[in-house]
C-alpha positions as CSV (number, residue, x, y, z in Angstrom):
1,X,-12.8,47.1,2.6
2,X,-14.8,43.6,1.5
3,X,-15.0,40.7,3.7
4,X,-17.0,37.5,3.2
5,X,-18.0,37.6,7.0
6,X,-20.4,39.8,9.1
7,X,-19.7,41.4,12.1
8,X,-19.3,40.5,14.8
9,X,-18.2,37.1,14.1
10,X,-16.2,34.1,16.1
11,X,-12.1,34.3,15.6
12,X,-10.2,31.6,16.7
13,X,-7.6,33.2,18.7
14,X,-5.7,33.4,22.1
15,X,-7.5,36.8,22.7
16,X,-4.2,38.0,23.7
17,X,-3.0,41.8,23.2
18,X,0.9,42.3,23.2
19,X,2.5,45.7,23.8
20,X,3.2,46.1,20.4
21,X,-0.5,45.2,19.6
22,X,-1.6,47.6,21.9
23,X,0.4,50.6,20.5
24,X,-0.8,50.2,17.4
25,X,-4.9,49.7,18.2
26,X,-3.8,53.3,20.1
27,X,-2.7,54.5,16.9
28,X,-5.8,53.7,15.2
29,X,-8.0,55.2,18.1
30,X,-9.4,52.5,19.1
31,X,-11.2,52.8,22.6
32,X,-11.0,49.7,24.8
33,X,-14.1,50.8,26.6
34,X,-15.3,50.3,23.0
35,X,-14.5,46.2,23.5
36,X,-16.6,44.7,26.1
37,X,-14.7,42.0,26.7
38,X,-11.5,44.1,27.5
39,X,-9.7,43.2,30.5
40,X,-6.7,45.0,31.5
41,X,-3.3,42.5,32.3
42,X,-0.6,43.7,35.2
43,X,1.1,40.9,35.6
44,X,2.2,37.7,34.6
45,X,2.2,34.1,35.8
46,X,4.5,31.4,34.3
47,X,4.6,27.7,35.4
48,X,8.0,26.0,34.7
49,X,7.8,22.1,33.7
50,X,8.9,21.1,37.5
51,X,6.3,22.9,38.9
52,X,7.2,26.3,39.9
53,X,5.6,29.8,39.8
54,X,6.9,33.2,38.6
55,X,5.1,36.4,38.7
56,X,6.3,38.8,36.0
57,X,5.2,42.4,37.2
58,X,4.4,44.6,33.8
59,X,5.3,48.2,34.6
60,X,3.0,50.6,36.8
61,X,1.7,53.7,35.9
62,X,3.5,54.0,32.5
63,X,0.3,52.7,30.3
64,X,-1.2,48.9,28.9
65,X,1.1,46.7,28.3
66,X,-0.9,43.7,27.9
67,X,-4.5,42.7,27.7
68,X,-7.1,40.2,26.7
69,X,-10.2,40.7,24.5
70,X,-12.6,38.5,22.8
71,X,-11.7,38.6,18.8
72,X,-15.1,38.9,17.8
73,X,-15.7,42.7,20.0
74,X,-12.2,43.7,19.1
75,X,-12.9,42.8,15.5
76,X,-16.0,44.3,15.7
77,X,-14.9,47.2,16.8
78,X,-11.8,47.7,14.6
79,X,-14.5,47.6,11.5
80,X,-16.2,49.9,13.2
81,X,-13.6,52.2,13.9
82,X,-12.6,51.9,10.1
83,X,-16.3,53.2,9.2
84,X,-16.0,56.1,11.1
85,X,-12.7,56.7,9.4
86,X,-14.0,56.8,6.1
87,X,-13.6,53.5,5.0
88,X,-16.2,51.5,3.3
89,X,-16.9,48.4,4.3
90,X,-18.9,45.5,2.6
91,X,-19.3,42.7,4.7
92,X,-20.4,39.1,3.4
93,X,-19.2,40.0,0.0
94,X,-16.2,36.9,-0.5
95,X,-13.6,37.1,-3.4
96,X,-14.3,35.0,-6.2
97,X,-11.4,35.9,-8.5
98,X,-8.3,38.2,-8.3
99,X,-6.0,38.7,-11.6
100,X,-3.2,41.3,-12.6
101,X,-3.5,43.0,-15.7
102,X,-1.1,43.4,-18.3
103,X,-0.5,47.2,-16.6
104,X,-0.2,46.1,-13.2
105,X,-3.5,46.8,-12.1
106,X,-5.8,44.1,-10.2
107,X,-9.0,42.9,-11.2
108,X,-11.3,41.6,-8.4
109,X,-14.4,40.2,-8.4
110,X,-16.6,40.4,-5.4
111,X,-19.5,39.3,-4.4
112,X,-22.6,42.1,-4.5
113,X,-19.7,43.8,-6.0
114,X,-19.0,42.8,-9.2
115,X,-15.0,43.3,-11.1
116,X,-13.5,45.8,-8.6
117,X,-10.2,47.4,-10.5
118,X,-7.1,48.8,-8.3
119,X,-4.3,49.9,-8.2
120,X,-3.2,48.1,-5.4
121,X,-5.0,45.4,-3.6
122,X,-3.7,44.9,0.4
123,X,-5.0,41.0,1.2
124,X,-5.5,40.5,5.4
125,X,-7.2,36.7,4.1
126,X,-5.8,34.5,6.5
127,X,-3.6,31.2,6.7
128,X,-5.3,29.8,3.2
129,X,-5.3,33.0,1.5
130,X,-7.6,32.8,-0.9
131,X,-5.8,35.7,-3.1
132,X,-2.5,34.1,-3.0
133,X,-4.3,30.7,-4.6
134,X,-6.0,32.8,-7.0
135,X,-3.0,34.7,-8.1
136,X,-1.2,31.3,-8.3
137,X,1.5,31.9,-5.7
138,X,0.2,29.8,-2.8
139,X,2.3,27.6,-1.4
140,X,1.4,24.3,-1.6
141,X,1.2,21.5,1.6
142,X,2.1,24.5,3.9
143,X,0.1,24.2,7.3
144,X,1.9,26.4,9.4
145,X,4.7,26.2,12.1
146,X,2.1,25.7,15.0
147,X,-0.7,24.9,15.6
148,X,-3.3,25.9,18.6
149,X,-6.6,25.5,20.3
150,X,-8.7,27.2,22.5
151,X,-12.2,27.3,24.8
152,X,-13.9,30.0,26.7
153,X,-14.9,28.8,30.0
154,X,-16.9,30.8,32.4
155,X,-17.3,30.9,36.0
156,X,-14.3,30.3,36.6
157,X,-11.7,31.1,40.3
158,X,-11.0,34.6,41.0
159,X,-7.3,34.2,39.9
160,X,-8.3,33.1,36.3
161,X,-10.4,35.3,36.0
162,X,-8.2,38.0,36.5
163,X,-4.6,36.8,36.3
164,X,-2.8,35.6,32.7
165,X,-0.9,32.2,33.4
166,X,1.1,30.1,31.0
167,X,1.9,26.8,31.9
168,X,5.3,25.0,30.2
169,X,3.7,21.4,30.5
170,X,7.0,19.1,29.8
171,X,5.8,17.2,26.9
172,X,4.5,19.9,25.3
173,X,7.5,22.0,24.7
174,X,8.3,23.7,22.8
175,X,4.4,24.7,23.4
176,X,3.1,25.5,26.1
177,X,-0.8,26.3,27.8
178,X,-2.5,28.8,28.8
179,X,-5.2,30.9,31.0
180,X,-6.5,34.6,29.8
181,X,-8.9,36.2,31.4
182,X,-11.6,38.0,29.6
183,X,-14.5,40.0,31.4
184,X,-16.9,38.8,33.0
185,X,-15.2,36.1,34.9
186,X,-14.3,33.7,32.1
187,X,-10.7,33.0,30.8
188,X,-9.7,31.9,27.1
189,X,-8.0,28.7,27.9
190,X,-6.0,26.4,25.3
191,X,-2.7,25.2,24.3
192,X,-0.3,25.3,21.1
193,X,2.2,23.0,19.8
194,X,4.2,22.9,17.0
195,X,4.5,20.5,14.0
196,X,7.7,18.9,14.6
197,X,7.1,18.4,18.4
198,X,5.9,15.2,20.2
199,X,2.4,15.6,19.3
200,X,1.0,15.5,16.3
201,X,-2.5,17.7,15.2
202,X,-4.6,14.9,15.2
203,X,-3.5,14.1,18.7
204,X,-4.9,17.7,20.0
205,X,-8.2,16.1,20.7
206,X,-7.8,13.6,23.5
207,X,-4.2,15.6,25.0
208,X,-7.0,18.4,25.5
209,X,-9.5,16.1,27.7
210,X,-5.9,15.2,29.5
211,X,-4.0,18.6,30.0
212,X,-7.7,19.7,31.7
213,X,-7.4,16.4,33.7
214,X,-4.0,17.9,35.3
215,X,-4.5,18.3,38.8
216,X,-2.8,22.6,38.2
217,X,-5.3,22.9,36.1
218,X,-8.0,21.9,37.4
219,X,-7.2,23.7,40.6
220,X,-6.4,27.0,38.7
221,X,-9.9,27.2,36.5
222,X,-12.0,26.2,39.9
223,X,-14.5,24.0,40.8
224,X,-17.3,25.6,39.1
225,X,-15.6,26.1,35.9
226,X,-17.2,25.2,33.1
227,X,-16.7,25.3,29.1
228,X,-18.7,27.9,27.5
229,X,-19.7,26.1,23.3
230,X,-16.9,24.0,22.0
231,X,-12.9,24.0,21.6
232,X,-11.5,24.7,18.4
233,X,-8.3,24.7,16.5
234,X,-6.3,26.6,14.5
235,X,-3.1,26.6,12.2
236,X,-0.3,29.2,12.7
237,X,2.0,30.4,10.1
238,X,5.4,32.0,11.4
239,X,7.7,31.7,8.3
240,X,8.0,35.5,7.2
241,X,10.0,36.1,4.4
242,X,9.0,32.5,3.6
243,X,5.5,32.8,1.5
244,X,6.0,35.5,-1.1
245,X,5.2,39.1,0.9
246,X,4.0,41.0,-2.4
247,X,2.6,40.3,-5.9
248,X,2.6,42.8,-8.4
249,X,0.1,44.7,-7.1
250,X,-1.5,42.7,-4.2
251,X,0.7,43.2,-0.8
252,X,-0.1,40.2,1.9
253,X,-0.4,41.1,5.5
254,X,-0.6,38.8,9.1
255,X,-1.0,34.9,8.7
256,X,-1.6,35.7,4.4
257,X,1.9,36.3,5.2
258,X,3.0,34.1,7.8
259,X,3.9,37.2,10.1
260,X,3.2,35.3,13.2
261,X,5.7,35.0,16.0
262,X,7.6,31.8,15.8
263,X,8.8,31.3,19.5
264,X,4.7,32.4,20.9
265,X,2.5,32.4,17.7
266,X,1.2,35.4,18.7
267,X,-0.2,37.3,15.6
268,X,-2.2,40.0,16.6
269,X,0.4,42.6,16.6
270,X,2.0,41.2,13.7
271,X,-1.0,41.7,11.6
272,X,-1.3,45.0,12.7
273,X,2.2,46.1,11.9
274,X,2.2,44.9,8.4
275,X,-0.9,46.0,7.8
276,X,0.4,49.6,8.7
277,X,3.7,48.8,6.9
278,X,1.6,48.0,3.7
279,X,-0.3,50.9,3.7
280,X,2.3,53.2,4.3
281,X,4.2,51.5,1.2
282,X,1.0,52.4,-0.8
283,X,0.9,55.8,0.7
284,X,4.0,57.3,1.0
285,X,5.4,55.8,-2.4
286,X,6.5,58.4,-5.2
287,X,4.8,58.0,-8.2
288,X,7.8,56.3,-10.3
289,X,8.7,54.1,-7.1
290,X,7.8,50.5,-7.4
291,X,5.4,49.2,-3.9
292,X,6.4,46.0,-3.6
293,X,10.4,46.0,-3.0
294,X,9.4,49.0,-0.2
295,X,7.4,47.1,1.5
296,X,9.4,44.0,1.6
297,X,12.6,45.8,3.1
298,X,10.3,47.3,5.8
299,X,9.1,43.8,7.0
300,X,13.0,42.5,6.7
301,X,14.4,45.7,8.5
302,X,11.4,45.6,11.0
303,X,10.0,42.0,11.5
304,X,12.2,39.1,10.2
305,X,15.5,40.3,11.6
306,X,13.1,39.3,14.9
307,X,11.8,36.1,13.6
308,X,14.9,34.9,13.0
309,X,16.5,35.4,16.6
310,X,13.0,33.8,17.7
311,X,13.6,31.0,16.1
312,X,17.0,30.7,17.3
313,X,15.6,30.4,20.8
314,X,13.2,28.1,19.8
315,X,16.2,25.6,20.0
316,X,16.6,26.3,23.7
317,X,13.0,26.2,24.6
318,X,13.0,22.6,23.1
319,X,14.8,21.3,26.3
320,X,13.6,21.3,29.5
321,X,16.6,22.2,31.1
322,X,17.2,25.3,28.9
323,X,13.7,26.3,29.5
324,X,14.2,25.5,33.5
325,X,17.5,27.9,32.9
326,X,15.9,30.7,31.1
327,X,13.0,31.1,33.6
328,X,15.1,30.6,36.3
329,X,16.9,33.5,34.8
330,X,14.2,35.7,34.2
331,X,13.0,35.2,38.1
332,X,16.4,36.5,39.3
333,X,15.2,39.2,40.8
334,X,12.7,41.9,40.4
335,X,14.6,44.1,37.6
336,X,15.0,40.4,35.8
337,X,10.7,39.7,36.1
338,X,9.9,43.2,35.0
339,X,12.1,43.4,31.7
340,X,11.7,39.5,31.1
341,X,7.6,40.1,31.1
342,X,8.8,43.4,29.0
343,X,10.7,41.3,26.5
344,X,8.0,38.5,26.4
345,X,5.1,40.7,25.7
346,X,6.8,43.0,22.8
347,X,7.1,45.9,24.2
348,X,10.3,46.1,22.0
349,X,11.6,43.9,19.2
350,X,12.9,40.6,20.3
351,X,16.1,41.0,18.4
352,X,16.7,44.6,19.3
353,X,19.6,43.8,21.3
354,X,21.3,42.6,18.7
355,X,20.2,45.0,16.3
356,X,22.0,48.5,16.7
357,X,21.0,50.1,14.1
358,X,17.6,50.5,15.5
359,X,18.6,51.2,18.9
360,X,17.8,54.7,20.6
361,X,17.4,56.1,24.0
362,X,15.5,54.9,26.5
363,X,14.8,51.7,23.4
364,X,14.1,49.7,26.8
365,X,11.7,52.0,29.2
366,X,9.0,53.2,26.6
367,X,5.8,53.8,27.9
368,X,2.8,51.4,27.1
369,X,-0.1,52.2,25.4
370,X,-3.0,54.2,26.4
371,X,-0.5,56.4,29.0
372,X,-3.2,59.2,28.7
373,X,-6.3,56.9,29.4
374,X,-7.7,57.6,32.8
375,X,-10.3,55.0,33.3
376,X,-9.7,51.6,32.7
377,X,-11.6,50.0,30.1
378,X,-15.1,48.2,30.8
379,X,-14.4,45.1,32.6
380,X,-11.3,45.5,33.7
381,X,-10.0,43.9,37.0
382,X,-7.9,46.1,37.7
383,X,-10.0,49.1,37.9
384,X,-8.4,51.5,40.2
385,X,-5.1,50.2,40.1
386,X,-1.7,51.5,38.6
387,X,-1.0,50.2,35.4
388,X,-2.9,53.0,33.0
């Protein structure tokens, strides 16, 4: 494993841990008491654009089904965890150069490394992949289908700094804002919007200074809520399928291959999942069976099918009055909150429904993650509570 960064280091991100996310740290074995900014998530607040308030319950006593952590612990301790797997792990070393050979092996060259040959190379690079440019299949003007920033603030009120909000400001749909909480009494706080909405990027600046002007928001963070360093923003790529998913040998994985969500931008999870789904191509291949075309009908079978229903309701989410509808919906009553905040924070594939062939029983009442887990992780909030 090379990276040019040392660890820990700052990731712009949300901080936000899906079900899906969640299932798959698990599978890892990652321990969240290993994260120090781990907080634990029961429940869900969402702000319609007229003002009103839903609380979306996450099951009880069936596991994590959400969660917030700082990106620079969890990273941390995901390269950690990979150490004491086996793995080794070069930090600061960046890629100068990546080529295929004429026998379909890759040639990179690292620095403190020197020309590192494979037979398969698995590139987790980011947004700009710097692999894709080098192997001359980048795609050129793309900046992503959203884009987002956030800030840590610390000291903030009791309910930020253990409740999740997300607030559906009218002019920024189909974006919204948000509230995490993260240990310690501080909450990741920031907004997304996407590239064809009423904003554009270089508007994020001063509609930052205004959406923490907004009297909800002010109220929400507290009084003695202040910024902790600087904002900072971020592209988001959700176009899977669209960037190409595998080169000869080299197999790209999260934002290198635009595997974020398009109706949330969430990523985590998605990085996750094709990061498994690429290794298991590598792994489980035969020795005759070409690595690419495997892994490619894994993401379509698995991930785009989903992408492209998201981006279906990405239509409806454009309108106010759909979105008023669809909350409205969701807040029916409490079987409605519990599978909406379900659906919302992947603990099954957004397309399922529509999707038979990978339906199964009990495809809607899985357990969460961590089900075994007796303690709640360091930090938590809701230490003591159901919800393990």
């Amino acid at each position: 494993m090379v990276d040019r960064a040392r660890f820990p280091r700052d990731k712009i991100c949300g901080d936000g841990l899906t079900t899906s996310a969640l299932r798959e740290l698990e599978a890892l074995g990652l321990d969240p008491s290993r994260v120090p900014s781990w907080v634990d998530v029961d429940e869900v607040v969402l702000r319609s654009p007229v003002g009103r308030e839903i609380d979306l319950p996450l099951p009880h006593g069936q596991g994590r089904f959400a969660a917030v952590a700082r990106r620079a612990d969890l990273d941390h301790a995901l390269v950690d965890l990979a150490r004491t797997a086996g793995s080794e792990v070069h930090e600061g070393c960046g890629l100068r150069s990546a080529t295929v050979t004429p026998d379909d092996t890759i040639v990179a060259e690292v620095d403190g490394l020197g020309a590192v040959e494979a037979r398969h190379l698995v590139a987790a690079d980011g947004m700009w992949s710097p692999t894709r440019r080098m192997l001359g299949v980048a795609v050129e003007g793309y900046r992503g289908e959203w884009h987002a920033l956030r800030q840590y603030y610390v000291d903030v009120s009791p309910r930020a700094a253990r409740e999740l909000v997300v607030w559906f400001e009218p002019d920024l749909l189909p974006g919204y804002m948000w509230s995490f909480p993260i240990q310690g009494g501080c909450a990741n706080v920031g907004f997304g919007i996407t590239r064809d909405g009423s904003y554009r990027v270089g508007d994020m600046g001063a509609l930052w200074r205004e959406l923490l002007a907004r009297p909800h928001v002010r109220e929400w963070l507290g009084p003695d809520a202040r910024p902790e360093g600087t904002h900072r923003a971020w592209p988001i790529p959700a176009r899977i399928g669209g960037p190409t998913l595998a080169h000869g040998p080299a197999l790209f994985v999260g934002d290198a291959a635009a595997a974020a969500d398009p109706m949330t931008g969430e990523g985590i999870g998605q990085a996750l999942l094709t990061g498994r789904w690429a290794a298991e191509a590598i792994l489980d291949a035969g020795p005759d069976e070409a690595i690419a075309p495997r892994y490619r009908a894994q993401v379509e079978a698995e991930l785009a099918v989903d992408h492209r229903f998201a981006d279906t309701l990405m239509r409806v989410l454009r309108d106010r009055r759909g979105l008023r509808a669809s909350l409205w919906a969701a807040g029916t009553n409490d079987w409605t909150r519990r599978n909406f905040a379900r659906w919302l924070f992947e603990d099954y594939p957004r397309a399922l429904l529509l999707t038979p062939s990978r339906w199964h029983r009990g495809m809607l009442q899985g357990p969460g993650a961590y089900q075994s887990t007796g303690t709640p992780a360091a930090g938590s909030p809701t230490a003591g509570s159901a919800g393990r």
